[in-house]
C-alpha positions in Angstrom: 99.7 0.9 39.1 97.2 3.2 37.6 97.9 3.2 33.4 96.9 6.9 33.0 99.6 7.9 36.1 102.5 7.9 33.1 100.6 9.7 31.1 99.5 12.0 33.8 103.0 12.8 35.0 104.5 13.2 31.4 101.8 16.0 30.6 102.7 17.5 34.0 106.5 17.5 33.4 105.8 19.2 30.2 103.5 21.9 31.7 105.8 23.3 34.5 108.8 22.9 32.0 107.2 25.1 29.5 106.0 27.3 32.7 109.6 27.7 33.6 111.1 28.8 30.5 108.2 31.4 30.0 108.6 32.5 34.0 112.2 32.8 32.7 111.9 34.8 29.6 108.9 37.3 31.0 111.2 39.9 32.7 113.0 43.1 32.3 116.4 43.7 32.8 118.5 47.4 32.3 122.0 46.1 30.3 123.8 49.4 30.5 124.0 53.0 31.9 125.6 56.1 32.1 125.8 59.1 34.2 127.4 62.2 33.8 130.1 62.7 36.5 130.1 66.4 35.8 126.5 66.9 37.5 126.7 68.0 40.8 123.6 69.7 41.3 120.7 68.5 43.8 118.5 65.5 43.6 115.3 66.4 40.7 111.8 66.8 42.5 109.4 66.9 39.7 109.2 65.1 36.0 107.6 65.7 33.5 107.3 61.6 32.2 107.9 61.7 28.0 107.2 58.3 26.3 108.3 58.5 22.6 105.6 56.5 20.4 103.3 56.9 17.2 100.6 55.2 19.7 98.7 57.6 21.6 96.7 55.4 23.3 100.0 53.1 24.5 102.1 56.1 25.3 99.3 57.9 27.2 99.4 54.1 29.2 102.7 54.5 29.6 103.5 57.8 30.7 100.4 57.7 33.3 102.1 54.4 35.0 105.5 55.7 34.9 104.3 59.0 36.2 102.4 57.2 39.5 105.6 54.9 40.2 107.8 58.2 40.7 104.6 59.6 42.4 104.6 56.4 44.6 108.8 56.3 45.2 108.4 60.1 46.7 108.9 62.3 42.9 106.5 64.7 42.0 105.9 63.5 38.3 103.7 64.6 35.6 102.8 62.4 32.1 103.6 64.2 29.3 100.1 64.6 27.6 98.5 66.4 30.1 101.1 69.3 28.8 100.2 69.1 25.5 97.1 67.6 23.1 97.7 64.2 22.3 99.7 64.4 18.8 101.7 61.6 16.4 104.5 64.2 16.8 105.2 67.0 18.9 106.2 70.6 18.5 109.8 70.9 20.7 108.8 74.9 21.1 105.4 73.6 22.5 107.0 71.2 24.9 109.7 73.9 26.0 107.0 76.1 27.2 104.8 73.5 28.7 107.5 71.9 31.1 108.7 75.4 32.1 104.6 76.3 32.9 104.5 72.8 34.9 107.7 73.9 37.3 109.3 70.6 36.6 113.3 70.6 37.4 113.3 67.4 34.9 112.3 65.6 32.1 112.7 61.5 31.8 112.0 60.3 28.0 111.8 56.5 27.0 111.4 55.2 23.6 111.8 51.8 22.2 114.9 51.5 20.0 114.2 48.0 18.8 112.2 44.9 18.6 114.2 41.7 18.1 112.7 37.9 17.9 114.9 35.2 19.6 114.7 32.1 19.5 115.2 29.2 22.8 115.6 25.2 22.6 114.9 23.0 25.1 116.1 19.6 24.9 114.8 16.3 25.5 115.4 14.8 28.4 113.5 11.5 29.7 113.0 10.8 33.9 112.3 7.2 35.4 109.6 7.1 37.6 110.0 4.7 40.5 106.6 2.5 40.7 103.8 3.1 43.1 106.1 6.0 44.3 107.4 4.6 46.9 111.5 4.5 45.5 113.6 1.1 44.4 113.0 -0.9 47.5 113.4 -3.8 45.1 114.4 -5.1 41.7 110.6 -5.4 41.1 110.0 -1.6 42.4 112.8 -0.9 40.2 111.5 -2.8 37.0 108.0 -1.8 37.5 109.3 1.9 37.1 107.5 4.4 34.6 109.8 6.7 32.1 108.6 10.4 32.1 109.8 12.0 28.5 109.9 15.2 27.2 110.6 16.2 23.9 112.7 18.8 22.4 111.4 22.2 21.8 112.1 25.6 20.1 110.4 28.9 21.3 110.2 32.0 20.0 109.9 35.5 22.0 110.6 38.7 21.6 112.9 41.5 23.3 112.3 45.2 23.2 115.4 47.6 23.7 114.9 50.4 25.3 116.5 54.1 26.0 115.6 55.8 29.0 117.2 59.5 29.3 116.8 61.9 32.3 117.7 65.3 31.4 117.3 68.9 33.9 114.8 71.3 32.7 114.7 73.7 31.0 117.8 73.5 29.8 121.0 71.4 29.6 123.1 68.1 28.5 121.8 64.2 29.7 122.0 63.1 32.9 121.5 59.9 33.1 121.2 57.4 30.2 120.3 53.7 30.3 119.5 50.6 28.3 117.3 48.2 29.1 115.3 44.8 27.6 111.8 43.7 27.9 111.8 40.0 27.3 108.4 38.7 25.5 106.0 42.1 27.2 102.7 40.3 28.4 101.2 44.0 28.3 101.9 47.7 28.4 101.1 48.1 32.3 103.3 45.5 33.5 106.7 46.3 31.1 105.9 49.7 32.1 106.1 48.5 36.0 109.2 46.4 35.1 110.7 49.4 34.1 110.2 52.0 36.4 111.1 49.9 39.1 114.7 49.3 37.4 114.9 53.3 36.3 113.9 54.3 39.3 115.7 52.7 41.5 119.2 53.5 39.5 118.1 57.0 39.6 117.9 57.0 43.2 121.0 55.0 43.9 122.5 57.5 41.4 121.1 60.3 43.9 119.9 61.8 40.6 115.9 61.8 42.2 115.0 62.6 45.5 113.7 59.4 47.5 115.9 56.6 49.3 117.0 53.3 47.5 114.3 50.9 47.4 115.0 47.6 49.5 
């Protein structure tokens, strides 16, 4: 039997264990919503997409991705600095007048509410190998076996909360308000995409956006 094959197989186990856990972690889930009951008006047709952030560059990202997943799921959407001049902060009287120029009939606002570090352990655990691979045909297949050990580990990742409001424009009380969590965001662009596919499709099982439920 090869030497280097234990060796081989350990740093293998290792790899796709540590693979799994991240694979596991990098996701994004929505833990609550609401809806008011009391709206009874028609499906919304057009958005004007409002990410909340200090980061211009990130919430230009943002909004712009957002904005084309609606476009793509059959809602006219717009991103909210194409309204307005980028700014830190934005006027509200400003905003008013821009979403009432755009003809939206609705404006969807996300910000991010927290960031929390977690931590995860893996435990040991420790495989036997049977020889040559071939199984225990015999006590010698069994004796000549290989263990395959992993140690114990602890990672760290992060989780960003995040509040997701649809309200009807110009005026009037939320529609539709959930929660979700990014686990350990790889990039804007694909928490972004995690996102809007979870928003939107509760929106449209909601019958709060125009559009059929996604399969």
């Amino acid at each position: 039997m090869n030497a280097d094959l234990p060796n081989l197989a350990r740093r293998m186990a290792l790899g796709l264990i540590t693979m799994a856990l991240l694979a596991g972690c990098a996701s994004t889930r929505l833990t609550s919503a609401w809806r008011d009951t009391d709206y009874a008006g028609p499906p919304l047709k057009k958005l004007v997409v409002i990410g909340v952030s200090d980061e211009i560059a990130s919430r230009r990202v943002f909004e712009d991705d957002f904005a084309k997943a609606l476009s793509d799921g059959g809602v006219e959407a717009i991103p909210g600095y194409r309204l307005l001049p980028d700014k830190p902060q934005r006027n509200v009287e400003e905003l008013r007048e821009a979403v009432a120029r755009s003809g939206a009939d609705g404006i969807l606002v996300a910000r991010a509410l927290r960031v929390e570090k977690r931590t995860q352990y893996s435990p040991g655990t420790m495989t036997v190998m049977p020889a040559y691979g071939y199984g225990y045909r015999s006590f010698w297949g069994y004796y000549g076996a290989g263990a395959m050990i992993s140690e114990p580990r602890l990672y760290q990742y992060d989780v960003v909360t995040i509040e997701t409001n649809l309200w009807p424009a110009p005026e009037g009380k939320v529609m539709w308000s959930g929660l979700s969590e990014t686990t350990d965001p790889a990039s804007i662009q694909k928490s972004t995409a995690e996102l809007a596919k979870i928003v939107i499709g509760a929106l449209k099982e909601q019958r709060l956006i125009v559009g059929g439920v996604s399969k």
